[in-house]
C-alpha positions as CSV (number, residue, x, y, z in Angstrom):
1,X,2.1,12.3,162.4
2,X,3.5,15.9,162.7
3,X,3.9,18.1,159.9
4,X,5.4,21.7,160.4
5,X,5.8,24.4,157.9
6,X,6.5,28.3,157.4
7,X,4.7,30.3,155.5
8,X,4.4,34.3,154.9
9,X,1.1,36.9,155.5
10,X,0.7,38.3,152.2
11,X,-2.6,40.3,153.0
12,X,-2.2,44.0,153.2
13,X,-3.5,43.9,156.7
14,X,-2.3,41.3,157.8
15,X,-4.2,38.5,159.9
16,X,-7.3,40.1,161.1
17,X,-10.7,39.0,161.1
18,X,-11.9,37.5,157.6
19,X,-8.5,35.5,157.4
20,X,-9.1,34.2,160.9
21,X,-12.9,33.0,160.1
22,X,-11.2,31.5,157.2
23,X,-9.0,29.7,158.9
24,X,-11.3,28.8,161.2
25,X,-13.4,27.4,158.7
26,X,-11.0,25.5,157.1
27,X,-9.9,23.8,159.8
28,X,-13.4,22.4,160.8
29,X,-12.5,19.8,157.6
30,X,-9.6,18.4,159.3
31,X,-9.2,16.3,162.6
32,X,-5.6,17.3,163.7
33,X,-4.4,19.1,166.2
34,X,-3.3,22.9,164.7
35,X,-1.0,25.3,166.0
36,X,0.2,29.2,164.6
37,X,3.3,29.9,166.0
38,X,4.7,33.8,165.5
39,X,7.3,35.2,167.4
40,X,7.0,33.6,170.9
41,X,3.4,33.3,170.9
42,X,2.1,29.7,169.8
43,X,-1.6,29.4,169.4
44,X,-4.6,26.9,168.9
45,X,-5.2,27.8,164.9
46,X,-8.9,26.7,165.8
47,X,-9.5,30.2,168.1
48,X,-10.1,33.1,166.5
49,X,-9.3,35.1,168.9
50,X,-6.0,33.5,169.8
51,X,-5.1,33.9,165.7
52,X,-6.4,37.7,166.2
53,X,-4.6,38.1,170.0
54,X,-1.3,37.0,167.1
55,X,-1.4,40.6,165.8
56,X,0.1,39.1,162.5
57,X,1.0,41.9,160.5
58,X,1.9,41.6,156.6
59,X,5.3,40.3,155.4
60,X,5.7,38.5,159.0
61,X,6.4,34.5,158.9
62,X,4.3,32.2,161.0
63,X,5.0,28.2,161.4
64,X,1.9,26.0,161.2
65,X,2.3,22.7,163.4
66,X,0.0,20.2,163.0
67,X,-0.5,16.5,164.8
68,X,-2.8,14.0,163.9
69,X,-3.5,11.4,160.6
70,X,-4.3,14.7,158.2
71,X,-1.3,16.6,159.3
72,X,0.2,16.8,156.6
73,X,-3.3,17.5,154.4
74,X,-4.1,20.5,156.6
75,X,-0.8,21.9,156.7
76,X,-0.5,22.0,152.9
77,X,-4.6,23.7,152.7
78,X,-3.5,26.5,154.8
79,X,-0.1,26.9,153.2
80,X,-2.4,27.2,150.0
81,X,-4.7,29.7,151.7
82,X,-1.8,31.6,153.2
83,X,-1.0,31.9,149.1
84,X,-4.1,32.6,148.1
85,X,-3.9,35.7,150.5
86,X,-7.5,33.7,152.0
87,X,-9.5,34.8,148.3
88,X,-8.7,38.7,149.6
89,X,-7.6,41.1,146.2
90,X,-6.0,44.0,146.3
């Protein structure tokens, strides 16, 4: 299964390290393949330093691709993280 979906950096600084643990993290839950996907970059979403090598800045749109039988579970956690700005406040 393949589930791909856009979603918008709402932290202030954009994608940089805390977000990309997170991510990172969340991603150890989940057995699918994961790809980030900004500009003409595409990345494994499991490498931090490939999410940080992104340069994702705030307000920018990256597509999530995932493969695998929780595609479409994993895809929908890190749209809700994307949300949730990854627990950062203001």
């Amino acid at each position: 299964m393949k589930c791909v979906k856009r979603v918008k950096i709402k932290n202030d600084l954009g994608i940089h390290t805390r977000p990309a643990t997170a991510i990172v993290k969340l991603l150890q839950n989940f057995r699918a393949k994961v790809a980030f996907t900004y500009k003409k970059d595409t990345i494994n979403a499991r490498s931090i330093m490939g999410i940080l090598m992104l340069a994702a800045q705030k307000n920018c749109f990256i597509t999530i691709t995932a493969e695998g039988e929780d595609a479409k579970e994993v895809v929908q956690a890190l749209a809700s993280a994307f949300e949730k700005k990854f627990g950062e406040t203001p």
